[in-house]
C-alpha distance (Angstrom), angle and dihedral (degrees) to the residues before:
residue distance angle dihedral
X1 . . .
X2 3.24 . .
X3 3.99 118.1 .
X4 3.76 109.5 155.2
X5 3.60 112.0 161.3
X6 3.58 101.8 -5.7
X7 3.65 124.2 134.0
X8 4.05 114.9 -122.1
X9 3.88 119.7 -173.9
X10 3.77 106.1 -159.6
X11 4.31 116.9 174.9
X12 3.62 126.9 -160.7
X13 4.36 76.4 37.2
X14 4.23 92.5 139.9
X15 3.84 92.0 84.9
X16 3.40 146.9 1.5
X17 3.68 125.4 7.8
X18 3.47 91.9 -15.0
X19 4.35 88.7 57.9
X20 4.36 86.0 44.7
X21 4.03 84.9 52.5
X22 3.80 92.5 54.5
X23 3.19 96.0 54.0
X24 3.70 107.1 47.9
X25 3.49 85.6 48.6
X26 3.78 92.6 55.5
X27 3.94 86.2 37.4
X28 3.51 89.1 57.1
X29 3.93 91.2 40.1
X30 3.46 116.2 -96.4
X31 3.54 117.4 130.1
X32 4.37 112.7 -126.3
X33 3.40 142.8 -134.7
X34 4.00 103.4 -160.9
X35 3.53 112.9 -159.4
X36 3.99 136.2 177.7
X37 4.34 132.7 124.1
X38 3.89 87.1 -85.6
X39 3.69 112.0 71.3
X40 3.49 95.8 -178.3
X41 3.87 97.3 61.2
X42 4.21 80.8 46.4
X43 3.84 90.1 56.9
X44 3.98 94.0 45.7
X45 3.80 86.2 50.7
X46 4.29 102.3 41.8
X47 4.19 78.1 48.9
X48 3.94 95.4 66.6
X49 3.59 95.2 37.1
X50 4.09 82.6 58.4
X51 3.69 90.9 36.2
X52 3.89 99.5 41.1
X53 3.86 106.3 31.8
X54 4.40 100.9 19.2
X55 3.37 86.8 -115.5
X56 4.13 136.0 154.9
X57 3.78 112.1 -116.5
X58 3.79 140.4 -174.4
X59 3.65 116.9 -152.4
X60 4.20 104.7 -162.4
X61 3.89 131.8 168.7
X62 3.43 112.1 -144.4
X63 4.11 137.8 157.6
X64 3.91 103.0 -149.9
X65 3.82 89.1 -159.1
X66 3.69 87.0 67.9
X67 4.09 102.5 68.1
X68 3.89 94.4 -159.4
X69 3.62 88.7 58.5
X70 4.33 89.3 44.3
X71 3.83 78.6 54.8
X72 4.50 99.6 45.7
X73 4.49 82.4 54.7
X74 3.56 89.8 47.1
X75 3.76 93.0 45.1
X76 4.16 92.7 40.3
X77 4.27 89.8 52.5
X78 3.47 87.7 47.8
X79 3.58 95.9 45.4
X80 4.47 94.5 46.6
X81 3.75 95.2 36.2
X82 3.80 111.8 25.9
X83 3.78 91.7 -132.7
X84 3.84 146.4 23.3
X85 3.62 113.0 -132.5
X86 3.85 96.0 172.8
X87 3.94 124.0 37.5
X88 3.96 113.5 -169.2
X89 4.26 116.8 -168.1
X90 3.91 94.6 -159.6
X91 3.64 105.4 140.8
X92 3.46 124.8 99.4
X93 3.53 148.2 127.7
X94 4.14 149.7 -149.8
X95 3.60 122.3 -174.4
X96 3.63 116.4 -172.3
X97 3.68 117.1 -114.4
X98 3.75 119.1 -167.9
X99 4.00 98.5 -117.3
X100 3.85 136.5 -8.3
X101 3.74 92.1 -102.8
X102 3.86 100.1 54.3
X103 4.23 84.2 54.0
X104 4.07 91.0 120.5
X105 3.77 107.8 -151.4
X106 3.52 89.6 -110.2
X107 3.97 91.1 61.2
X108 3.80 82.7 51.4
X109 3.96 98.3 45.4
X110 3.88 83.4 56.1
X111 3.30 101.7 45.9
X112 4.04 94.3 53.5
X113 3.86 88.6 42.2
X114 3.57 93.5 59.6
X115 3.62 102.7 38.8
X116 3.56 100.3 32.9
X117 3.67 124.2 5.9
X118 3.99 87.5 50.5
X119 3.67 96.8 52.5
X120 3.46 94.0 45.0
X121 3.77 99.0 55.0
X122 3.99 91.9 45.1
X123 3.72 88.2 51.8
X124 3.65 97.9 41.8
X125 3.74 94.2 54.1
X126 3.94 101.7 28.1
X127 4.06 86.6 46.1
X128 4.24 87.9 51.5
X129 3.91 89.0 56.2
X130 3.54 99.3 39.2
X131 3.97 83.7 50.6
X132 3.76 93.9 57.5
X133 3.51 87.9 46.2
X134 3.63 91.8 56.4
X135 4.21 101.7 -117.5
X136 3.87 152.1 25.1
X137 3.16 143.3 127.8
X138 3.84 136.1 -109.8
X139 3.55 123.3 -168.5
X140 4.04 120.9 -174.0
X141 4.06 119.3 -149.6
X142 3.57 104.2 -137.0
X143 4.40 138.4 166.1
X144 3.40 146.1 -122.9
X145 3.56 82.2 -113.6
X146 3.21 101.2 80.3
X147 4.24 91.1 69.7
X148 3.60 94.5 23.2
X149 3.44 102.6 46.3
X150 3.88 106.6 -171.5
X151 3.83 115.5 -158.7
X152 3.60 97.4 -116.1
X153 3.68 97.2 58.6
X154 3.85 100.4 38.3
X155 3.99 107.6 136.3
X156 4.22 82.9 40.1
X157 3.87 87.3 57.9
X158 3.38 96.0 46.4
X159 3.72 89.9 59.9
X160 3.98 101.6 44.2
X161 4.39 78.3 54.5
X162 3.47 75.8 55.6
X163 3.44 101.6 49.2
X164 3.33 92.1 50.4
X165 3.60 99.2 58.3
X166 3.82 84.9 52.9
X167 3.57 91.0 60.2
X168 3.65 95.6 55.4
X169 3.68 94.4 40.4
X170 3.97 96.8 46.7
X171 3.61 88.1 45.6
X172 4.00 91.0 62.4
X173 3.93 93.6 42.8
X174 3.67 90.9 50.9
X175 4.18 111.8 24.4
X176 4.42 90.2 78.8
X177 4.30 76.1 66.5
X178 3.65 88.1 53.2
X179 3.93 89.9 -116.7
X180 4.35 109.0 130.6
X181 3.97 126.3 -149.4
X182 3.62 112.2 -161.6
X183 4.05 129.1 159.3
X184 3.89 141.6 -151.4
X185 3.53 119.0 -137.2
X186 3.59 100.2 -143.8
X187 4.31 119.0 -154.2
X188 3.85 117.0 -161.1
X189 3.67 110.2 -39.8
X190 4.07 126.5 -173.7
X191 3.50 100.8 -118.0
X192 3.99 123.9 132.9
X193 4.07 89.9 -80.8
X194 4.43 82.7 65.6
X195 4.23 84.7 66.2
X196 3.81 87.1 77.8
X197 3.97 97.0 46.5
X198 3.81 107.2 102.2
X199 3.61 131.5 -135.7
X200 3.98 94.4 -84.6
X201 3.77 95.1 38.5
X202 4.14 91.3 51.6
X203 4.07 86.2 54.1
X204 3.78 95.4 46.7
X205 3.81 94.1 61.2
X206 3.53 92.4 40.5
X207 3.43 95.0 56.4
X208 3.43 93.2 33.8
X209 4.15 88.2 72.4
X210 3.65 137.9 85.1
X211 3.85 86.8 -125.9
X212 3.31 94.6 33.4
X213 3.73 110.3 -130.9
X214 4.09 135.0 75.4
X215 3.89 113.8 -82.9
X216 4.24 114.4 -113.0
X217 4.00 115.3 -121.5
X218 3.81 89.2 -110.3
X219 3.99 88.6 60.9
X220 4.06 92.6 75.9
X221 4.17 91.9 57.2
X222 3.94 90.1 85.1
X223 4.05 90.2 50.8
X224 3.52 93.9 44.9
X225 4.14 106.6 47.3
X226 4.13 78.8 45.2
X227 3.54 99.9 54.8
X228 3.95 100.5 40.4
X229 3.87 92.1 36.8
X230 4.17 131.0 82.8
X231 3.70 90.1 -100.5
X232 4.17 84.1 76.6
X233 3.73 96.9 39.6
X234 3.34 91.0 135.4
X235 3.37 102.4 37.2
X236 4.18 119.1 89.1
X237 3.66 132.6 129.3
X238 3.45 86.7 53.8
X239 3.72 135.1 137.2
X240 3.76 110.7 -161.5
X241 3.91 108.6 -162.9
X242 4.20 107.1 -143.9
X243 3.82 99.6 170.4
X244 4.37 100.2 116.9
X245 3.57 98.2 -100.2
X246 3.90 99.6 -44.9
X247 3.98 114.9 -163.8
């Protein structure tokens, strides 16, 4: 696991899973481009990769449901690190909405943006350069949703389905370059989006798992250094699910 000096790209990085993933990857020594709308929580978390793990880090704000601004990170890696050897799709989002008919277009338009649109645009453009350059690695964050679509979350599952036929797609445009797309298929995790489960909701997905409990942001780390390092070099297309034994 092995990533000293490499340059990962990882959205949604300010919190959560996406902050956990920054972090190993500067722990393991990559240097990190943390991205996410809130610059401010992207600066606190570039700092303690510096701080903790000596590492270079690139604190960006950037919507990637707005393609210019997909295109202004790409452009601001490039232009601090010369390359981008690792490309992580981690931002996302699901509001709840109180039934499928009151879903305003705009709640929709966001929705796919975030999830879909976004990741597609990084990984169409990062994946092109890392092709010339002869490898990289891209690895899409995706959910249980998107086979167990649960009525709350509908438009959001429809574009993690998405997502994952853009894994396996991109993955065949781009692994004759030597460049591999892979995915995790994350279950319910306890990250900052878990404060607005309620009581009921919190029990379903416990029982729901295997093991019986939610999994903590830390807990995707080990999936994500294996997928987008040499120990799965000939592994892409693939959709890993890490969700405790969801059923």
């Amino acid at each position: 696991m092995n990533f000293d000096g490499k340059v990962v790209v990882i959205t949604g990085a300010s919190r959560g899973m996406g902050r956990e993933m920054a972090l190993a990857f500067a722990a393991e020594g990559a240097h990190v481009v943390v991205a996410s709308r809130k610059v401010a929580d992207c600066i606190v978390v570039a700092k303690d990769a510096e701080v903790i793990h000596n590492r270079r880090a690139l604190a960006v704000g950037c919507n990637v449901s707005d393609w210019d601004q997909c295109d202004e990170l790409i452009a601001e890696a490039y232009r601090e690190f010369g390359r981008v050897d690792v490309l992580v799709n981690n931002a996302g989002l699901s509001p709840l909405y109180p039934s499928v008919d009151q879903v305003t277009e705009a709640y929709f338009d966001k929705v796919i943006g975030v999830n879909l649109k976004g990741p597609f645009r990084l990984a169409s453009v990062v994946g092109t350069r890392m092709a010339a350059a002869g490898s990289g690695s891209i690895l899409n964050i995706s959910s249980i949703e998107a086979i167990r679509p649960d009525p709350s979350a509908v438009p959001y599952a429809a574009a993690k389905a998405a997502l994952n036929n853009l894994t396996e797609g991109l993955a065949h445009t781009f692994g004759p370059s030597g460049v591999r797309v892979n995915a995790i298929q994350c279950g319910p995790f306890l990250t900052d989006i878990s404060a607005a489960w309620t009581e009921e909701m919190r029990v379903q997905f416990d029982a729901q798992a295997a093991l019986r409990r939610c999994g903590n942001p830390d807990e995707i780390v080990g999936a994500a250094l294996y997928l987008t390092g040499e120990s799965a070099a000939f592994c892409t297309g693939a959709t890993l699910r890490l969700d405790g034994g969801v059923r």
